[in-house]
C-alpha positions as a Markdown table, in Angstrom:
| # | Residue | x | y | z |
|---|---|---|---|---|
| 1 | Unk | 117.7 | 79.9 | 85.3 |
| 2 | Unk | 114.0 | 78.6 | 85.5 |
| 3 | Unk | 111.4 | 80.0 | 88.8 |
| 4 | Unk | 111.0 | 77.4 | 91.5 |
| 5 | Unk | 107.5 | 78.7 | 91.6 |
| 6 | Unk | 105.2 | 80.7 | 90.0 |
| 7 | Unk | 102.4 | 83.2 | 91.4 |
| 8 | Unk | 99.3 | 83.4 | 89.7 |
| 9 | Unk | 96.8 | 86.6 | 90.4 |
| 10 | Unk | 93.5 | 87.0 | 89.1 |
| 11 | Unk | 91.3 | 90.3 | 90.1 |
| 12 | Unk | 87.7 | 89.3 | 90.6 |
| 13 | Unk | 86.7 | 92.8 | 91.4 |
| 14 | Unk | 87.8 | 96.4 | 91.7 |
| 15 | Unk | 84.8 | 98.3 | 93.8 |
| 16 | Unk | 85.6 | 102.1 | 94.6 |
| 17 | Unk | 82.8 | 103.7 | 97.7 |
| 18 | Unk | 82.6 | 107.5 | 98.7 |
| 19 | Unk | 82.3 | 107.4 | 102.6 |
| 20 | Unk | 82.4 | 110.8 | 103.4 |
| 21 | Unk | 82.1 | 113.7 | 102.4 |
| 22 | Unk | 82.6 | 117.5 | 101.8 |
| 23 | Unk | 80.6 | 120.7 | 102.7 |
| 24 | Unk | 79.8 | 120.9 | 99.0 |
| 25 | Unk | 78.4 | 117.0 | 99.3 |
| 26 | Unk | 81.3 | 115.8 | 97.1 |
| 27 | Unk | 83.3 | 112.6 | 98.2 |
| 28 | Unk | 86.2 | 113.3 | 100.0 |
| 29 | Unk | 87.4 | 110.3 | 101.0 |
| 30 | Unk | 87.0 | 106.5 | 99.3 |
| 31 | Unk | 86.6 | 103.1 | 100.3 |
| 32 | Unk | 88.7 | 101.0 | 97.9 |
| 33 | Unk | 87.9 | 97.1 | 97.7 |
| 34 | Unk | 89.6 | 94.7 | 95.7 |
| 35 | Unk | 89.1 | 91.3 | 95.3 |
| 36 | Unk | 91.4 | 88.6 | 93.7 |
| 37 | Unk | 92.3 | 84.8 | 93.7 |
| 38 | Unk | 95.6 | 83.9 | 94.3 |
| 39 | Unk | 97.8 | 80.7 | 93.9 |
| 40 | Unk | 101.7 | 80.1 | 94.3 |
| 41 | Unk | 102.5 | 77.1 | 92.7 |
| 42 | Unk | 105.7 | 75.2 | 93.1 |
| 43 | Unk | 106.9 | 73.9 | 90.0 |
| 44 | Unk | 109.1 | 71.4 | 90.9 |
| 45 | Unk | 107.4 | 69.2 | 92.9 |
| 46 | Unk | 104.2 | 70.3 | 91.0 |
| 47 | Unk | 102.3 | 71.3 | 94.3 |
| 48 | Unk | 100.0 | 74.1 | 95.4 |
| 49 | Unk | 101.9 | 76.1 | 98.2 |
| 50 | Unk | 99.3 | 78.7 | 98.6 |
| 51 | Unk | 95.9 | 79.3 | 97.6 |
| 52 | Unk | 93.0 | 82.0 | 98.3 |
| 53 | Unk | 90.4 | 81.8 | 96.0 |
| 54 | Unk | 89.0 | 85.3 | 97.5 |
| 55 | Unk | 91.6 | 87.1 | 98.9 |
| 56 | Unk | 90.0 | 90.6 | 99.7 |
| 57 | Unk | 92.1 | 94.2 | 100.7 |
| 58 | Unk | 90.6 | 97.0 | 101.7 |
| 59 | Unk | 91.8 | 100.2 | 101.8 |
| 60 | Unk | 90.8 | 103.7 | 102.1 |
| 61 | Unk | 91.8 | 106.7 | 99.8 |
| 62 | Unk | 91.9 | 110.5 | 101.0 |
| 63 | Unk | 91.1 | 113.0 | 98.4 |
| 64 | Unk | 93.4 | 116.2 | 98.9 |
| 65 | Unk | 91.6 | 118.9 | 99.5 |
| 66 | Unk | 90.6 | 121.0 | 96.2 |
| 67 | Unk | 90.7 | 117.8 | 94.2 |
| 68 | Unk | 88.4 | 115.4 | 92.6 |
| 69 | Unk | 89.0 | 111.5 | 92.6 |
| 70 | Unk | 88.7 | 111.4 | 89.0 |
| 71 | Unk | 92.3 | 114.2 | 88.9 |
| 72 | Unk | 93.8 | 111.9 | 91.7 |
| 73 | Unk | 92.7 | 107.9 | 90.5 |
| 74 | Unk | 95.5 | 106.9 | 88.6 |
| 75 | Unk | 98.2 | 107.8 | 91.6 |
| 76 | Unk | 95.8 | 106.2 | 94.2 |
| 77 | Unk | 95.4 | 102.7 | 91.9 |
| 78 | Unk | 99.1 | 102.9 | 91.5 |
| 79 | Unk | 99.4 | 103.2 | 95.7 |
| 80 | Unk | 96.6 | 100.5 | 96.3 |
| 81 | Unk | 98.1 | 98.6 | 93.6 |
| 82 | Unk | 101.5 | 98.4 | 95.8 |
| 83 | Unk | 99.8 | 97.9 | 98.8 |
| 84 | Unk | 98.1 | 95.3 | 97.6 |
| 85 | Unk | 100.9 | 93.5 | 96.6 |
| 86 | Unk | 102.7 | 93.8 | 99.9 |
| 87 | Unk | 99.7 | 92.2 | 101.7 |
| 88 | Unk | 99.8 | 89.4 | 99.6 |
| 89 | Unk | 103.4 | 89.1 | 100.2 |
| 90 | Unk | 102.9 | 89.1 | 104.0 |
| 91 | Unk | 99.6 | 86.3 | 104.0 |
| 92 | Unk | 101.6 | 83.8 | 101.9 |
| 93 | Unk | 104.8 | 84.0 | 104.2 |
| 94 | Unk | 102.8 | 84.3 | 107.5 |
| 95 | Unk | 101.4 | 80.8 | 105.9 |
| 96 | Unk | 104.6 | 79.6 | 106.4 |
């Protein structure tokens, strides 16, 4: 069967910010912005049903103890990477 609609995302940035950190002055804990333009198209009736041409989500990242955000980044772009998805989710259907 053919989609009803279609949702298009495009990543305009990906910014990672230490904001605070350790007794040894290494960062501890991120700021994790990411920037992206979203549409939801409807392809029957060939309408826009959603559009954000800079949808931002923020989110910060907590560096375990005895770790490095280098060791940890792939499990916390993974995590972001979910949440991110969720809050666009939740902004298209609260548009509803």
């Amino acid at each position: 069967d053919a989609a009803d609609a279609i949702l298009i995302g495009e990543i305009s940035s990906f910014t990672v910010r230490p904001i605070a950190f350790s007794g040894e002055a290494a960062a501890d804990r991120y700021n994790i912005i990411v920037v992206a333009k979203i549409v939801l198209r409807d392809l029957i009736d060939k309408k826009v049903l959603f559009s954000n041409n800079n949808f931002i989500y923020q989110e910060e990242y907590e560096v375990p103890e005895g770790t490095d955000f280098e060791s940890v980044q792939s499990e916390a772009i993974d995590k972001i990477a979910e949440k991110f998805a969720r809050s666009v989710v939740i902004t298209i259907l609260e548009g509803f």
